[in-house]
N, C-alpha and C positions, 0 to 999 in steps of 0.2 A: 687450238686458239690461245694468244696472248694477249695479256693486258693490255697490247698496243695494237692488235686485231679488231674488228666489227664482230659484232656476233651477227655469221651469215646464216646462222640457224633460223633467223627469225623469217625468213624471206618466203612470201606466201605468193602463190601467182595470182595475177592482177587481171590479165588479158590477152588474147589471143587478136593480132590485128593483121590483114591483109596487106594497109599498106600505111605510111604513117598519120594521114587524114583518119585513122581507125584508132590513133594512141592516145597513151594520156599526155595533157597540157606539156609541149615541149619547155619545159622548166626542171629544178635542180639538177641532178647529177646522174649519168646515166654510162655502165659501162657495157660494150657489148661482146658478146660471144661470136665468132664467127668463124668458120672453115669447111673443108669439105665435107661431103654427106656422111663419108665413113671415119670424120676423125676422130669422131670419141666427143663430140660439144654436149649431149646432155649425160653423158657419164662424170666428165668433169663436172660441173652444176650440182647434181648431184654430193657428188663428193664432197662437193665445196658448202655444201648447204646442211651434209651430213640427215639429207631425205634421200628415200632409195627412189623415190618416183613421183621428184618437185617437176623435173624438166622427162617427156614421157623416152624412150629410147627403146629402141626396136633394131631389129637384125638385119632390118631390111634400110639398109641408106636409103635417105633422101625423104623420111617420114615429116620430117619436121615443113613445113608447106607454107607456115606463117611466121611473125615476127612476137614472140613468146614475152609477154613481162610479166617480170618477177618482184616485187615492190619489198627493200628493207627499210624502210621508211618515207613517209608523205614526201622526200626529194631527196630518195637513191634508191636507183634502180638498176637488175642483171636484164640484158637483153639478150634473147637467145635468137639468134636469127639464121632465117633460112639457108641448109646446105648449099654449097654449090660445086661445079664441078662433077659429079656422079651421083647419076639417081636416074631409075631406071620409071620413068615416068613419060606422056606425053610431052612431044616438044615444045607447046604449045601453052605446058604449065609450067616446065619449065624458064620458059620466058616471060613467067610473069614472076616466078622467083626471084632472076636478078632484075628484074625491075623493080619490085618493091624493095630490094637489097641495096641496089642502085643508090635509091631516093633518099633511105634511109640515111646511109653515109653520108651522103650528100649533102644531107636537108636539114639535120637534125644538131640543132645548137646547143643538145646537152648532152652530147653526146662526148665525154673526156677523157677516153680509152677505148682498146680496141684489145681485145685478146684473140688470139689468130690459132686455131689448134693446130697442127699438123700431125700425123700420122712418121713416130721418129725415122720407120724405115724407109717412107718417101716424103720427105720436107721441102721444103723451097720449090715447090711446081710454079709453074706459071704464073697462074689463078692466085697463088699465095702472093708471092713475089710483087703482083699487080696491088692485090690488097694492102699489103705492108708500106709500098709505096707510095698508095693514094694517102695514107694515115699520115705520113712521113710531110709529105707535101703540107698536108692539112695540118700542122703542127699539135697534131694526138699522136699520144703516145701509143707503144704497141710493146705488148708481155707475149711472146712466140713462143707456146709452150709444146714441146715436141714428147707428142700423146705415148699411149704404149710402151714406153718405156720398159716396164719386164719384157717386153718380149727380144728385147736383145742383152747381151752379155754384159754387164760394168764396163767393162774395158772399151766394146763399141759403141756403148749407148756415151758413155764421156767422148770419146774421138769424133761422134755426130755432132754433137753438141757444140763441142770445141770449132769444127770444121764451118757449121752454120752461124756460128758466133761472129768467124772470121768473112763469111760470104756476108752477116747482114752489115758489116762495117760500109759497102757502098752504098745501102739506101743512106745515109749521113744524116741518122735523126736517129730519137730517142725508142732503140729498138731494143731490147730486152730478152735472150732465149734460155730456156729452161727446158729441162727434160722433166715429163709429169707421168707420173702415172694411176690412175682411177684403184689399179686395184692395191698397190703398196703402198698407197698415197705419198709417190715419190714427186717432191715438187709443191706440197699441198703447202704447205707455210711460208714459201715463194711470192705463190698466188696470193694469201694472203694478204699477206703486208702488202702488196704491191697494190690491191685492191680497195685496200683501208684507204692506205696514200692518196688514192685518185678518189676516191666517195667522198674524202674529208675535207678535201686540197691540203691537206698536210704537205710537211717537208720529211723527210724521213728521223731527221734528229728532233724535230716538235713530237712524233710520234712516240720516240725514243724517250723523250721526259713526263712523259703524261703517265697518272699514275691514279691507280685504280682508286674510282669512285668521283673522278676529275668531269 
């Protein structure tokens, strides 16, 4: 963390809500976590919070069921929300996943980011692709952070990267991809900044002059 960072350390969870009639008052600053069951959402969280077990993470995708908050102060907050795409669960609950995932997007007017994980060895699915989309229209922004990264070679993890860089130039909005990784915390100072920016509505060069104890 830098002087022109948040300190995510601070961030304590707040609540566990079904749907967003369950949250806290749709007011200040809210940015959310979102992707598939298996892409690595409360690893990053984690990482980002530098708690080993703020957002809970299990072996088994599709654990997370509810729409997670995490409060860094009285108006900004991480939102960890429900997997989608893969979880090995009834149909039945699962259709209530994207429906409260649905709403959320939808409905939620403090809602001023959106970070999308992917999985670097299968990126841009469908389900993504939809998501990235819908933000795009909605003029939020989106940080596509492309998970796992050790687990490919320098050479291929840059050439994904580069290659998704150039596939998100057709959503034609404020799309952002980075390659992350939980365990090298490759990507972690990315997230970051990027995340100050949007909690604070800074501009990147306001951030750039602020100076400790400001």
């Amino acid at each position: 963390m830098t002087q022109d960072t948040l300190n995510f350390r601070q961030a304590r969870f707040l609540t566990s809500a079904p749907n967003i009639r369950a949250m806290p008052a749709d007011e200040g600053i809210e940015i959310a976590f979102a992707g598939r069951s298996n892409a690595g959402k409360s690893s990053a969280l984690n990482t980002l919070t530098r708690q080993k077990s703020l957002a809970r993470t299990s072996k088994t995708p599709g654990r997370t069921q509810l729409i997670n908050v995490f409060e860094l102060s009285p108006h900004q907050r991480l939102i960890d929300l429900p997997g989608y795409g893969f979880a090995k669960v009834p149909e039945t609950v699962k259709q209530e996943w994207q429906k409260s995932l649905s709403e959320y997007l939808q409905h939620r007017d403090s809602l001023k980011g959106l970070v999308v994980l992917m999985d670097i060895r299968h990126p841009l699915r469908d389900l993504d692709q939809h998501l990235i989309q819908w933000a795009v229209d909605c003029d939020i922004p989106v940080l596509a952070l492309l998970t796992k990264a050790d687990k490919l070679k320098q050479g291929a993890c840059k050439a994904t990267v580069l290659k998704c860089r150039e596939a998100a130039m057709a959503f034609c909005g404020d799309v952002q991809i980075e390659a992350f990784s939980s365990l090298k915390q490759t990507g972690l100072t990315t997230l970051e900044a990027t995340l100050s920016r949007w909690l604070t509505g800074a501009t990147p060069e306001q951030l750039d002059n602020e100076q400790p104890g400001e």
